[in-house]
MOPAC internal coordinates of N, CA, C and O (Angstrom, degrees):
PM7 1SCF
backbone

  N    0.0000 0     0.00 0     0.00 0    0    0    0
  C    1.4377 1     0.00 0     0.00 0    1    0    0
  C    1.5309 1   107.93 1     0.00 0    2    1    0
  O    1.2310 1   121.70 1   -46.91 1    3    2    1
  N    1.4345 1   114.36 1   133.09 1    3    2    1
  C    1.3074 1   116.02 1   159.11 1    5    3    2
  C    1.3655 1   128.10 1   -44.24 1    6    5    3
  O    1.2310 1   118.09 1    -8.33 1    7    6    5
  N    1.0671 1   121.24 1   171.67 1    7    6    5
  C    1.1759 1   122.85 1   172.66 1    9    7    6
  C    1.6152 1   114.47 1  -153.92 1   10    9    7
  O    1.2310 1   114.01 1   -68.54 1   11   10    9
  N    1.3749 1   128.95 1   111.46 1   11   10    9
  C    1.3234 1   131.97 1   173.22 1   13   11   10
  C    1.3499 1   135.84 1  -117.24 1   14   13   11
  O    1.2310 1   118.79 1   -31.03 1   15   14   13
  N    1.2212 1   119.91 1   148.97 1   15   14   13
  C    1.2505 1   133.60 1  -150.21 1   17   15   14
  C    2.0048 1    97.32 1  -104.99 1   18   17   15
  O    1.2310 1   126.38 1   -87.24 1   19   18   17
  N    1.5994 1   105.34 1    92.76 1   19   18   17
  C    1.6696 1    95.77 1  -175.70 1   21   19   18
  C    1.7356 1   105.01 1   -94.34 1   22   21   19
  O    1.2310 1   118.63 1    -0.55 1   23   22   21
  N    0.8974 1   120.22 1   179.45 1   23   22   21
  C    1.7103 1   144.65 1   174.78 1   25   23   22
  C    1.3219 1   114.36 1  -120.53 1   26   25   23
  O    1.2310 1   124.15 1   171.68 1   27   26   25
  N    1.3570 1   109.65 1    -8.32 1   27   26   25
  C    1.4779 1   114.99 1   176.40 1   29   27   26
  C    1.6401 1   121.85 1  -177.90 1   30   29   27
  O    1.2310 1   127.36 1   -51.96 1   31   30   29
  N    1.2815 1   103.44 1   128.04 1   31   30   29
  C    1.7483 1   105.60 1  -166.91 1   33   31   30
  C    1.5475 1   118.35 1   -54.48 1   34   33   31
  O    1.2310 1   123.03 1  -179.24 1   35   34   33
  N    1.6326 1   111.79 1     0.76 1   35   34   33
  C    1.6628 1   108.34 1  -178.70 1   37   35   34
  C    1.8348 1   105.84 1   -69.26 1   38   37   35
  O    1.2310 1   128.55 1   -45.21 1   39   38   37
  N    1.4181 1   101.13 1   134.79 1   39   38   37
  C    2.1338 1   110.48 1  -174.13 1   41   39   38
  C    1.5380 1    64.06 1  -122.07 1   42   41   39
  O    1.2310 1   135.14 1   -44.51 1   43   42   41
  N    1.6690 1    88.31 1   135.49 1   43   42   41
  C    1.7614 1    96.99 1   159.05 1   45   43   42
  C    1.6572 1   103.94 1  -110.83 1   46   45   43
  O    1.2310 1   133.27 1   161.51 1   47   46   45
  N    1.2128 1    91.96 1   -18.49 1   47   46   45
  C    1.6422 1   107.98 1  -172.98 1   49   47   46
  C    1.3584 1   131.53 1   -80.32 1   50   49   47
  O    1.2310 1   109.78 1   -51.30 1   51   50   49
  N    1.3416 1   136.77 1   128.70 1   51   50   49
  C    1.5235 1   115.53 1   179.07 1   53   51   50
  C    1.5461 1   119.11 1   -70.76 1   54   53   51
  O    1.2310 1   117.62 1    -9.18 1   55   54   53
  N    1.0915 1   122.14 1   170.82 1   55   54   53
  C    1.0080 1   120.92 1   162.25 1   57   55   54
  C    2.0978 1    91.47 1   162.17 1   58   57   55
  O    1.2310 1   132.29 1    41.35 1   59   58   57
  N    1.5792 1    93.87 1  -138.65 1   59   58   57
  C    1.9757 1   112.29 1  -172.29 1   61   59   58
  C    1.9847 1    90.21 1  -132.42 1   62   61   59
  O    1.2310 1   127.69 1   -61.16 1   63   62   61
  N    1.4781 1   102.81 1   118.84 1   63   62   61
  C    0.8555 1   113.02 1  -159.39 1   65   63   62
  C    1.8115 1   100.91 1  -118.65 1   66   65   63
  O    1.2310 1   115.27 1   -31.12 1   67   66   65
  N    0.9874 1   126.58 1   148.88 1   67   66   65
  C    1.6000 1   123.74 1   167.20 1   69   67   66
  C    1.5779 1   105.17 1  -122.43 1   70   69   67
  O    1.2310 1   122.13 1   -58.36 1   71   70   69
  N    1.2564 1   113.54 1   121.64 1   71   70   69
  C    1.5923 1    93.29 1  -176.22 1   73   71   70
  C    2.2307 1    85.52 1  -135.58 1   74   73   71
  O    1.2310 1   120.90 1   -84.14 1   75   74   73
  N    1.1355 1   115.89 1    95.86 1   75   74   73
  C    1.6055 1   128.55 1   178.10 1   77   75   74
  C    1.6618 1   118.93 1  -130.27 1   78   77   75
  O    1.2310 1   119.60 1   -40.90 1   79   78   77
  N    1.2461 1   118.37 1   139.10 1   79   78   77
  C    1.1007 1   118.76 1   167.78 1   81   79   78
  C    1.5138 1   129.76 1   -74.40 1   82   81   79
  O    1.2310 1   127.80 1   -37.64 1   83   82   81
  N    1.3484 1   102.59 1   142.36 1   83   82   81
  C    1.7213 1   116.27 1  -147.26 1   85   83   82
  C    1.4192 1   100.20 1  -135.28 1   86   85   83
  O    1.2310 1   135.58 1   -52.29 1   87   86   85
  N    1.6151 1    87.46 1   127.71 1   87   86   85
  C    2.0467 1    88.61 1   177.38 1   89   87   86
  C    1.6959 1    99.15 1   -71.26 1   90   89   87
  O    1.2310 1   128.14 1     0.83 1   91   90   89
  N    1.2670 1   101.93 1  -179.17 1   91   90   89
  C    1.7677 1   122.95 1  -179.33 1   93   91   90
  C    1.2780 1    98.57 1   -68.75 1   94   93   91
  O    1.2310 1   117.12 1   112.09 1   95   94   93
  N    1.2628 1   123.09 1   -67.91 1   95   94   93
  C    1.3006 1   131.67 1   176.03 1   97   95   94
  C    1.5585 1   109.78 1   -18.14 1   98   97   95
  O    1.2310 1   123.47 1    99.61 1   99   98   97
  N    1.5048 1   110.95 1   -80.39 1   99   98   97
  C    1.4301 1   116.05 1  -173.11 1  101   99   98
  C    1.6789 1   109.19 1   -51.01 1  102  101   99
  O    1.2310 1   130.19 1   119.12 1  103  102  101
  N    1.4432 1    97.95 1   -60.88 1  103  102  101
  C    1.4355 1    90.49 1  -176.40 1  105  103  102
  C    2.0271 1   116.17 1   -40.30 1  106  105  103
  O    1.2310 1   118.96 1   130.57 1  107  106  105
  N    1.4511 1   119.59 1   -49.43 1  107  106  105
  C    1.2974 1   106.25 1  -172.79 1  109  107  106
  C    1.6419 1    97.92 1   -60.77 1  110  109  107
  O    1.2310 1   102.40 1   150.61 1  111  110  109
  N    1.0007 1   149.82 1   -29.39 1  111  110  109
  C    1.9684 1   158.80 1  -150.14 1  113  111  110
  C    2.0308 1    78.96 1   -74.04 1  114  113  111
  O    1.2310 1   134.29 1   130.61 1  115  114  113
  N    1.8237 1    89.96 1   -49.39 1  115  114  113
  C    2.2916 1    80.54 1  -160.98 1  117  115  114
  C    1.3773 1   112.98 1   -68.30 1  118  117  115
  O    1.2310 1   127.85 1   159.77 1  119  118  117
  N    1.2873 1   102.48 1   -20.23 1  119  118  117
  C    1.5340 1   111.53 1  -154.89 1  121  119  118
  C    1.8340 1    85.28 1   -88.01 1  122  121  119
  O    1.2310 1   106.31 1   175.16 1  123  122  121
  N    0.7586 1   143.04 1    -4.84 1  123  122  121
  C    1.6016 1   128.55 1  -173.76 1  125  123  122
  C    1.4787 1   102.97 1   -89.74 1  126  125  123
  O    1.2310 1   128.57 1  -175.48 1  127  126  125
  N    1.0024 1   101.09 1     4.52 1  127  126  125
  C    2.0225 1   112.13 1  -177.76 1  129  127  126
  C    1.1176 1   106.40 1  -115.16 1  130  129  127
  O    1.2310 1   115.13 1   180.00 1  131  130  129
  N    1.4265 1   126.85 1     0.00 1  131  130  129
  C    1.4556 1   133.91 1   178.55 1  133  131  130
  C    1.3445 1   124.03 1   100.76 1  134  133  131
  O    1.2310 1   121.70 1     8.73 1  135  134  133
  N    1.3501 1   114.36 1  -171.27 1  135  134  133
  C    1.5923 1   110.62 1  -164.49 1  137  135  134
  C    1.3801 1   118.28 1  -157.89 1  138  137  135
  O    1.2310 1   105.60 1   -26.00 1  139  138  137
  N    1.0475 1   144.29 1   154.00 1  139  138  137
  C    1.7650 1   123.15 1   138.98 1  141  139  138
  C    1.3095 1   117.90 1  -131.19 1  142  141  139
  O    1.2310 1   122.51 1   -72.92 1  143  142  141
  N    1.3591 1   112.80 1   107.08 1  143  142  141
  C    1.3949 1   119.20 1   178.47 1  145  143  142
  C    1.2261 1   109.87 1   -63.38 1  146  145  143
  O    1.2310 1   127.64 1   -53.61 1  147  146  145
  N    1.7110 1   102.90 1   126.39 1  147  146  145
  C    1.4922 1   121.58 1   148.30 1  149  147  146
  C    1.5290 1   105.07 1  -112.28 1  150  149  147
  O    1.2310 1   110.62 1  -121.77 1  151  150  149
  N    1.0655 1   135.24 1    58.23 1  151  150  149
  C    1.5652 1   144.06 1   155.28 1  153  151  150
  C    1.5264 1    83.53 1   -79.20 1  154  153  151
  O    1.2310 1   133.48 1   -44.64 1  155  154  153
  N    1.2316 1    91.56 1   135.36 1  155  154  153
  C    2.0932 1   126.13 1   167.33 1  157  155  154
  C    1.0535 1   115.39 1  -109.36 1  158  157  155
  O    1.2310 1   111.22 1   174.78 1  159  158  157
  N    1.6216 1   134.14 1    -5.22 1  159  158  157
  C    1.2883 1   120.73 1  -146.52 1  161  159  158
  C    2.0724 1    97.10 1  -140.25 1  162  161  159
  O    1.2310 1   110.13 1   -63.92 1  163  162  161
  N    0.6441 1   136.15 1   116.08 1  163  162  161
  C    1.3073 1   130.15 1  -170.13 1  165  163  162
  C    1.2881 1   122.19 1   -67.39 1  166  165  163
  O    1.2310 1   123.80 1   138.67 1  167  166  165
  N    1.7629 1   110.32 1   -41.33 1  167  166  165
  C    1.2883 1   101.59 1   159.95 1  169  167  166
  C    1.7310 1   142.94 1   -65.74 1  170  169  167
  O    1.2310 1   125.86 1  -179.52 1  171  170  169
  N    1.2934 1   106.33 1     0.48 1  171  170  169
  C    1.4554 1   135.76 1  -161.30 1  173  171  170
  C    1.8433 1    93.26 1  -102.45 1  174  173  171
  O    1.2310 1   130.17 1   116.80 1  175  174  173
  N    1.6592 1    97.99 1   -63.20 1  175  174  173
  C    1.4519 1    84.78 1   170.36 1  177  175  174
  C    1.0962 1   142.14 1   -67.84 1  178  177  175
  O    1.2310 1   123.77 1   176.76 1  179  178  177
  N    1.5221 1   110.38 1    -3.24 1  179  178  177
  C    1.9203 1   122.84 1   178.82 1  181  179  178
  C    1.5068 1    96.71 1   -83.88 1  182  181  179
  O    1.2310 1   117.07 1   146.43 1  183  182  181
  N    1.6623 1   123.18 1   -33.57 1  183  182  181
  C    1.6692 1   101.92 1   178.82 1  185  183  182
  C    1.3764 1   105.83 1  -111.50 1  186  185  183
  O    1.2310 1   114.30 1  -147.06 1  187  186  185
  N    1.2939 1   128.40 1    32.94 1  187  186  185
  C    1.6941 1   141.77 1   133.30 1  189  187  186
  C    1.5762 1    97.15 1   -65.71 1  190  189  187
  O    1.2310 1   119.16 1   112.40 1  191  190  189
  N    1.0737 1   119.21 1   -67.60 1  191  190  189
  C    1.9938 1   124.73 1  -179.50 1  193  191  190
  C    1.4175 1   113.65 1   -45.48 1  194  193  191
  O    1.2310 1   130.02 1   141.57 1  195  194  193
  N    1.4230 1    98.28 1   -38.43 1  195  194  193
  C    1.3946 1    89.76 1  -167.58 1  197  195  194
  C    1.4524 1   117.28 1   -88.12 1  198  197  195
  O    1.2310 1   123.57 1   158.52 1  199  198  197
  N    1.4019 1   110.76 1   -21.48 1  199  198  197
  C    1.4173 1   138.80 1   164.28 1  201  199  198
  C    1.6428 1   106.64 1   -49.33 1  202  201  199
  O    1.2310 1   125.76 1   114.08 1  203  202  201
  N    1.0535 1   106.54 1   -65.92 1  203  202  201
  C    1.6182 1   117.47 1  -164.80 1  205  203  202
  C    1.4668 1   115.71 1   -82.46 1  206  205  203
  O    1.2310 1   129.42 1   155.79 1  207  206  205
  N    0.9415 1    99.44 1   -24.21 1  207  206  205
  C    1.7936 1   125.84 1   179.58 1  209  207  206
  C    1.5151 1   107.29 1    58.43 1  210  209  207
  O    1.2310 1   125.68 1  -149.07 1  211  210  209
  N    1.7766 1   106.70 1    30.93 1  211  210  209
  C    1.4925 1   133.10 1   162.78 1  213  211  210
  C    1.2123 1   126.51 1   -91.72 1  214  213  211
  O    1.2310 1   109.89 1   -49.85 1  215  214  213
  N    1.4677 1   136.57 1   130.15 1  215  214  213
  C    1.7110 1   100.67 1  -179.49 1  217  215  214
  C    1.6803 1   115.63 1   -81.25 1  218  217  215
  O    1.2310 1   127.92 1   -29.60 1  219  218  217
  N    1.1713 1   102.36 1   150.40 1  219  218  217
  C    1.7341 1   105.18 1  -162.80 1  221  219  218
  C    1.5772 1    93.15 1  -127.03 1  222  221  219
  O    1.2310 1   132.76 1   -66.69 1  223  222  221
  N    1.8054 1    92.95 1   113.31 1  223  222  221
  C    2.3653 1    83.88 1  -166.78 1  225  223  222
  C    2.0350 1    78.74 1   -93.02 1  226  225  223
  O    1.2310 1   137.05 1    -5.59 1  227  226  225
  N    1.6671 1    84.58 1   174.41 1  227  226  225
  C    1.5729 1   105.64 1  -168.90 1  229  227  226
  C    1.4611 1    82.07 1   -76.12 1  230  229  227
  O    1.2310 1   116.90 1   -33.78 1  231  230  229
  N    1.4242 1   123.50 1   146.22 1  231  230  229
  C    1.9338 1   131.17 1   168.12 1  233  231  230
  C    1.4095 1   103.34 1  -144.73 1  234  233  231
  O    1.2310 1   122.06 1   -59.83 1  235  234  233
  N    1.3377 1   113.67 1   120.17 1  235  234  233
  C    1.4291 1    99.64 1  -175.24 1  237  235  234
  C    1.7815 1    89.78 1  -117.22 1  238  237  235
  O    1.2310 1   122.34 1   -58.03 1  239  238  237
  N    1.7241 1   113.13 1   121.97 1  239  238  237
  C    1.5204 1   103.89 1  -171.38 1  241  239  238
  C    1.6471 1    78.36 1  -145.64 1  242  241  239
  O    1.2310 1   138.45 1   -19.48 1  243  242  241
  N    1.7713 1    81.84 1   160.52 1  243  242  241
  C    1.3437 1   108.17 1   171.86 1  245  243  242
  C    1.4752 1   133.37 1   -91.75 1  246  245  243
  O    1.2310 1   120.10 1   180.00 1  247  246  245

């Protein structure tokens, strides 16, 4: 399963969605399996980085 990094809970898309709140902890445990940032916002992705202590670049995709 993928795993993505949002900036905001809007899915325009269908699909099976998980959208739950997640301590820091876990999140750095998911993120060691990888990621794909769709962070849009730069300041959002500097405390995604700083959070994960991963670098998380700004990706704004559809």
């Amino acid at each position: 399963m993928t795993l993505y990094l949002l900036n905001s809970p809007i899915l325009t898309g269908y699909g099976l969605w998980r959208f739950t709140p997640l301590a820091p902890e876990r999140a750095r445990e998911l993120a060691t399996e990888g990621f794909v940032s769709a962070i849009g916002h730069e300041g959002a992705a500097r405390l995604m980085t700083e959070i994960l202590g991963r670098e998380v670049p700004v990706a704004r995709i559809r």
